[in-house]
N, C-alpha and C positions, 0 to 999 in steps of 0.2 A: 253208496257209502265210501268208494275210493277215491268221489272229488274231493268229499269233506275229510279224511283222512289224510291224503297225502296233502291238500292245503293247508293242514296246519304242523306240515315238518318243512316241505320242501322249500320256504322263504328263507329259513333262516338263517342258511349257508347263505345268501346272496346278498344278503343285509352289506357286507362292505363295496359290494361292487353296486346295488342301488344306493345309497349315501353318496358314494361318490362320481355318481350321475346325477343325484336329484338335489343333494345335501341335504341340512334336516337333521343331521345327527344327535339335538337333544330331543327329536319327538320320533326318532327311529320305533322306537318302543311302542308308539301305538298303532305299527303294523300288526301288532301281535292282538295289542290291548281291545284296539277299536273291533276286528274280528269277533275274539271272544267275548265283547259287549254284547253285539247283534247276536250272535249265536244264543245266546243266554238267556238276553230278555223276548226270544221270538219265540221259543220252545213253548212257553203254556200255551201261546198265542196259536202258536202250529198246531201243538196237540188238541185245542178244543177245537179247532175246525175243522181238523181230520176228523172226527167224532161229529158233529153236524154235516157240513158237507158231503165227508168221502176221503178216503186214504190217495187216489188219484188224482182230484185234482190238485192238491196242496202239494203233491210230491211233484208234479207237474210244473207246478207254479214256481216252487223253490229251485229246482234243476235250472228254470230257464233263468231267474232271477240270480243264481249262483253264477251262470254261465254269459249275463250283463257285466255283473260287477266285474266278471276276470278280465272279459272286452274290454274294459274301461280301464281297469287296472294296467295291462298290455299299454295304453295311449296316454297314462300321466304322465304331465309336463313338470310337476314337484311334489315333494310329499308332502305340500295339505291336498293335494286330488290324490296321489296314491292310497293316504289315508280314508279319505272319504270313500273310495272306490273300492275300497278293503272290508268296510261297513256296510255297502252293497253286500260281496260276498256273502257276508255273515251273516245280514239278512233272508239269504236263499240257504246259507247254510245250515240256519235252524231249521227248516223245513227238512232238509234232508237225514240229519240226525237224528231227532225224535221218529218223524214220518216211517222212517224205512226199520226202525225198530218194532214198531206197532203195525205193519206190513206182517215182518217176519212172523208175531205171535198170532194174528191174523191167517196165515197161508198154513202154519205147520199144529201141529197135536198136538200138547205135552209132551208126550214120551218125544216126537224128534224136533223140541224147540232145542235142547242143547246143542244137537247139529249145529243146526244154523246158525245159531247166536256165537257156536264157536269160531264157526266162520265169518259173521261177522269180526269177531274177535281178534281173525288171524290178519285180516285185512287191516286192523289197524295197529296191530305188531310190524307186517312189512312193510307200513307207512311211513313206519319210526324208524326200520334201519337203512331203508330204500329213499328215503324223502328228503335227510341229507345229504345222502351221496349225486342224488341224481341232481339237487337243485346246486351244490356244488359246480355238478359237468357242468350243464347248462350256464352260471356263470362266467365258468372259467374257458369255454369254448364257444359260446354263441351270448347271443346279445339276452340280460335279466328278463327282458319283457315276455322272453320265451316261456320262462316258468307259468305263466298267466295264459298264455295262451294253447300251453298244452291241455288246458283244463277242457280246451269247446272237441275237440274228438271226441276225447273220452266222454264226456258229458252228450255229447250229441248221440252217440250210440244208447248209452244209457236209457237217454230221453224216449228215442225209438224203441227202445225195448219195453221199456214202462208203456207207451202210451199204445202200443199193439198188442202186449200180454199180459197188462194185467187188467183182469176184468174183477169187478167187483160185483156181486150180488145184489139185485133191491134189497133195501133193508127199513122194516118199518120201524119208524121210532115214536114211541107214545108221549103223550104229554110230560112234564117233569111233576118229578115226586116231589113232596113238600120235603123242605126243606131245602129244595137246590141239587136232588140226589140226583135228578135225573130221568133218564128213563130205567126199566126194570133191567139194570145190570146187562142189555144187550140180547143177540142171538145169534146162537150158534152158526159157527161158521157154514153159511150154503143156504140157510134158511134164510125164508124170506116175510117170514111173518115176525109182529112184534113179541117181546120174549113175556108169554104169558097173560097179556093184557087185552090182545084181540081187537085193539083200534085201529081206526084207519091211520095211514101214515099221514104224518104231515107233509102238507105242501110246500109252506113256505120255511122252512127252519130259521130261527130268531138269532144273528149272530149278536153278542154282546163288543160292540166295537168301542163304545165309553168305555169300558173296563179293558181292552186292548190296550187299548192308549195310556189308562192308569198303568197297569200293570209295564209296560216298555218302556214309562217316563221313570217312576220309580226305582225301576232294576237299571235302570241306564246311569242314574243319579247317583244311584247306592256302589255299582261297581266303580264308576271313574273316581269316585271320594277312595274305593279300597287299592284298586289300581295305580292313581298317582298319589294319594296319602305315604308320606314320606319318602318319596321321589321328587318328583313335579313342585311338593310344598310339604313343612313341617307338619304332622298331625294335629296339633293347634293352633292352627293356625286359622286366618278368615277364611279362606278356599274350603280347607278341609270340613270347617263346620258348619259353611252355608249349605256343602253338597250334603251331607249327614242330614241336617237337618229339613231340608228340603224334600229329603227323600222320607224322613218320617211323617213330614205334613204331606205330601204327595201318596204315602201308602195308608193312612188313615182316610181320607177320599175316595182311596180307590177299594178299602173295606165297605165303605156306602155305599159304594155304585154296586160292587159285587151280592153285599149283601140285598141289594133291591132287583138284581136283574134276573131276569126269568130261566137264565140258561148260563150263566157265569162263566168267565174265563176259568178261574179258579173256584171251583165249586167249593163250598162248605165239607163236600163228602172225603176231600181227599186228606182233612186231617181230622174227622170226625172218626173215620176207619182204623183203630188199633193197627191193621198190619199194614194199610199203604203210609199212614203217618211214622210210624218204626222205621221200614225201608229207610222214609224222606228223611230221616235226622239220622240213620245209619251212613245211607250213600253221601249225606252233607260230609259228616264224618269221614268217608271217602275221602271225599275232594281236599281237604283239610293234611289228612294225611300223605295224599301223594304228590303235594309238594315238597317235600323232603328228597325224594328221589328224582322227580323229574327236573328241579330249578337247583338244586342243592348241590346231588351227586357230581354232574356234569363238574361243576367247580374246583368240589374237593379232587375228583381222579387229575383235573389240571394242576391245581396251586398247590397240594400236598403229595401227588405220588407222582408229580411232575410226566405227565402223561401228553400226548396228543391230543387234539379236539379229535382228529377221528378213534382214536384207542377209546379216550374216555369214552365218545358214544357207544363203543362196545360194550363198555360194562352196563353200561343203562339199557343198553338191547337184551341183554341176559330175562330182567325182568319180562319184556314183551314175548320171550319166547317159551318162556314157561306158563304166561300166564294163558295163553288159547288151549293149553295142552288141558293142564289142568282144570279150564272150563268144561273144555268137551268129555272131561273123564266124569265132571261133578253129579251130574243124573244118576252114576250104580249109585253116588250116595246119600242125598237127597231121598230117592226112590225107596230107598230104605230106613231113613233115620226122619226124614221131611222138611223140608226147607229150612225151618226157624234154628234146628241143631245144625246143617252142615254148615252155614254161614256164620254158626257161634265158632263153629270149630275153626274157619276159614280167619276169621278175623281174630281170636286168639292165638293163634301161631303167627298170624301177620307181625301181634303186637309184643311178641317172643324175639323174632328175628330184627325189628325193630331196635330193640332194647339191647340186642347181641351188638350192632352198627359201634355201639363207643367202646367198649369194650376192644375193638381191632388196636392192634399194636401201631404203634409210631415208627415211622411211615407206612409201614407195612409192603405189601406188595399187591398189584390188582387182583390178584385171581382171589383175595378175599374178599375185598366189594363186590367181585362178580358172584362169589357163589352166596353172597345175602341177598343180592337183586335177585338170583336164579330161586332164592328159596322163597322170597318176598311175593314173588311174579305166583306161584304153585299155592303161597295160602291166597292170596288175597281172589284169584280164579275160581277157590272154592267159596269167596264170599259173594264178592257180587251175583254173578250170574244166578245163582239160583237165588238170590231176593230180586231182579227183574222179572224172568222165571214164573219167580213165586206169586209175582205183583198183576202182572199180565193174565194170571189165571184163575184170579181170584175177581178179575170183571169180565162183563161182554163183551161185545162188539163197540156199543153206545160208549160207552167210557175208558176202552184201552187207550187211548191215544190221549186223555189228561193224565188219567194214571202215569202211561210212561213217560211223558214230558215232565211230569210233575215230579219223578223221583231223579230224571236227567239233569234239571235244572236247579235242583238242590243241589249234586253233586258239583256244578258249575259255581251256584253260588259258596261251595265250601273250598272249591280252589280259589277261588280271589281273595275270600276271606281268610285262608293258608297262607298265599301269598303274602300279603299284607303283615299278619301276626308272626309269620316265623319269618319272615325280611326283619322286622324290626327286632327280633329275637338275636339273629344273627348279628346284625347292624349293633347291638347293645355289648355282646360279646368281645365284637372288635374293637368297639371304644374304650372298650374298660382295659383292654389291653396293650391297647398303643398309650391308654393315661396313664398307666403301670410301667410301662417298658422301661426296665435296666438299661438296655442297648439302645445306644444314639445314631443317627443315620436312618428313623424309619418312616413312613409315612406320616401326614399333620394329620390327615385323617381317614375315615372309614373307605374314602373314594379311592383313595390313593393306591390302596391296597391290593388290589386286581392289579392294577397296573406298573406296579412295582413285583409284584408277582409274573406277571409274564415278561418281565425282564431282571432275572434275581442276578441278573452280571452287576446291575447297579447298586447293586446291594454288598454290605462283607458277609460273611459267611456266617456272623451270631444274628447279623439282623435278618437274612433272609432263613433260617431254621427259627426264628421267633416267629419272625408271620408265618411260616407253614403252620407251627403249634398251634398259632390263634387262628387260623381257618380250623384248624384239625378239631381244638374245641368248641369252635362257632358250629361247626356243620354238628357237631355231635349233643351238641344241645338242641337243635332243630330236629334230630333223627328223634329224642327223647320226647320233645312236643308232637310229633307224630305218634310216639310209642300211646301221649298222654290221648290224642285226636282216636286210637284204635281200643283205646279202652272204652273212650266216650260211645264207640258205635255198639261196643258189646253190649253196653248198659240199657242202648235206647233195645236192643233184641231181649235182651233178658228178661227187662220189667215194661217194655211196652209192647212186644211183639206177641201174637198167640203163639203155645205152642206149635199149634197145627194149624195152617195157612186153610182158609174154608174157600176150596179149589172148587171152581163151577164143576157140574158133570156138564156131558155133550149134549142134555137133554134141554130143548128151549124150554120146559114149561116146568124147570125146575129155579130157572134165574130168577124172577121176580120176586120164591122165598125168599129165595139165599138174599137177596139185596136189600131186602126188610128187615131178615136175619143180622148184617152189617152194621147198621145206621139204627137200628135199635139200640 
């Protein structure tokens, strides 16, 4: 979990010393973009094979495939191979992400999956305040390539340790249930028989690779349309509507293929299920909302409380260190009130503190963005975790690993989709403002803005306290579209979610009720 962690802080510091090795400075951006594509669209694809296959080899596959692409990445001669070799990564690194979450819920109980999860947790809080300090040094004292090739140690130990300790159990898996459900919800972790069913295991497991390819071309189409839509090209433009639409004629095909294949990428089951379909539009919800804080804040602690890029990343660290605490605290509450209420409660104080964000006074001073990240980080700990948690233990062995891909890459698709909607939110804010502006001397337009912000010497003193205001209100209108993104998630828990999450017991030959129980 700490390749794919720390790869997606430790570039970012290094972005001006690769640029000015490789050039490429209008498609820098999809060092980031092209990453997060792969990682995206590989998730279901991961998660159904970990669940046919085996949780080993696929975590095998992805470590080594992660551990190509940084090779390659180390050896580009310009950033269209940097880029490509970036996309590699991402491609191993969806295996890693999903995989090793459905590993965790796999190896541990209920009662000590908060552990772990918090610790996964913690790993990627110190990713985020470790990741650009160190990719920094490394720039600033040894040559960029090194970022890339720190990856194959650590990865290589990894790899060793996976592939000599973890052992997995036979596991029989029975025919699939009409409908696409699958096999009977799985079996209990150690057992070796199928859960309730009593057939012999299959031999050959049926991958669905047509519907692989649907589901990677779509989600590949669908993000770079969210991605570079109004960036790269106007939102109406031809670009943006051939990829749009392309992607809607590409995921109708890939409904066909899914709905005819005997073993589906994306099963039917995963939004037939009240509780894992809730999660998947709560956690979208997620990803929706925490771009406000992770694309947003960084900006405002610069252009408006005139901060450093390393100060600012302080205040955005606040969030990450509160939130593993508060995961690992979430089980006394959970355990007591049940899933569906501690993540109402988690995401309603989310969407409190939220709503606190505009409210802060002009200019103010940091240590009050720090203590809304610090209080931001404590609810939203109490959201997630216990609806993966909750998700993970509501299937078997057979299906954890679409479930958890399937509620990870919702939240992925709800960050681009973030992206996109509160970029052009903000973007709308600052035009309206610079078409208004009393004071003469300011930017032509929205571009300008950053850049006349990290040099307000160029600026007189009415024009550059007006752009701070109009960041101050752009950001603060983005905080409110978050506020609006954590209401949406409470809604999908309140009226789609069960009160009480129908958690397997430990007993094999009680899953294949409960799974008939579900999909009823």
């Amino acid at each position: 979990m700490a390749l794919a962690a720390l790869d997606g802080t430790i570039v970012s510091t290094a972005v001006p010393q690769i640029v000015g090795d490789l050039g490429g400075f209008a498609v820098f951006s999809w060092l980031f973009s092209g990453y997060l594509l792969a990682v995206t669209v590989t998730l279901p694809v991961y998660g159904k094979l970990s669940d046919t296959l085996g949780r080993k080899p696929v975590l095998v596959a992805g470590i080594i495939l992660f551990l190509i692409g940084s090779l390659l990445c180390a050896t580009a001669w310009n950033m269209a191979s940097l880029i490509a070799f970036r996309v590699v990564q991402g491609l191993g690194g969806g295996a890693l992400q999903g995989t090793v979450q459905t590993i965790a819920a796999d190896l541990y109980p209920l009662k000590e999956r908060p552990k772990i999860q918090a610790r996964l947790s913690t790993v990627w809080a110190s990713s985020s305040v470790a990741g650009p300090a160190v990719g920094g040094f490394i720039a600033g004292y040894a040559d960029w390539r090194w970022i890339f090739l720190i990856n194959l140690p650590v990865g290589a130990v990894a790899l060793w340790l996976v592939v000599r300790y973890l052992h997995e159990p036979q596991r029989a898996r029975s025919g699939a249930a009409p409908g696409g459900a699958g096999s009977g919800a799985g079996t209990a972790p150690g057992s070796g028989t199928a859960s309730g069913t009593g057939r012999a295991p299959r031999s050959r497991p049926r991958t669905d690779w047509a519907g692989a390819v649907g589901v990677f071309a779509t989600g590949a189409l669908l993000l770079t349309a969210l991605v570079q839509g109004g960036v790269a090209w106007p939102w109406l433009s031809v670009p943006s509507l051939a990829f749009l639409g392309s992607s809607a004629v590409l995921a109708a095909f890939t409904v066909v293929i899914e709905r005819r294949a005997a073993e589906p990428i994306i099963p039917g089951w995963v939004w037939r299920r009240r509780t894992i379909a809730a999660v998947n539009l709560a956690l979208g919800a997620l990803g929706l909302l925490m771009v406000a804080p992770t694309v947003f804040l960084p900006t405002y602690a610069q252009s408006v409380l005139g901060l450093g890029p390393i100060a600012a990343g302080f205040v955005l660290s606040a969030m990450t260190l509160s939130w593993p605490v508060s995961a690992a605290l979430s089980n006394r509450v959970y355990n007591r009130i049940g899933f569906r209420q501690t993540a109402v409660i988690g995401i309603s104080l989310a969407t409190l503190v939220l709503l606190a964000f505009p409210l802060l006074p002009y200019p103010g001073h940091a240590w009050q963005p720090t203590l809304i990240m610090l209080l931001l980080g404590a609810a939203l700990g109490l959201f997630q975790l216990p609806l993966i948690i909750g998700v993970q233990s509501t299937v078997g062995w057979s299906e954890r690993g679409t479930a958890t891909a399937s509620i990870l890459f919702c939240r992925l698709i709800g960050q681009s989709v973030g992206a996109a909607v509160f970029g052009a939110v903000a973007n709308s804010v600052l035009s309206a403002r610079l078409a208004s502006a009393p004071t003469p001397g300011l930017p032509e337009d929205v571009d300008g803005v950053a850049r006349a912000l990290e040099d307000p010497a160029s600026l007189s003193a009415e024009a550059a306290d007006y752009l701070r205001r109009a960041m101050d209100t752009a950001v603060d209108h983005v905080y409110v579209g978050a506020a609006g993104a954590g209401a949406l998630a409470l809604l999908a828990l309140l009226f789609l979610a069960p009160r009480r999450f129908p958690v397997l017991t430990d007993d094999p030959a009680d899953h294949q009720d409960h799974q008939d129980q579900q999909d009823s």
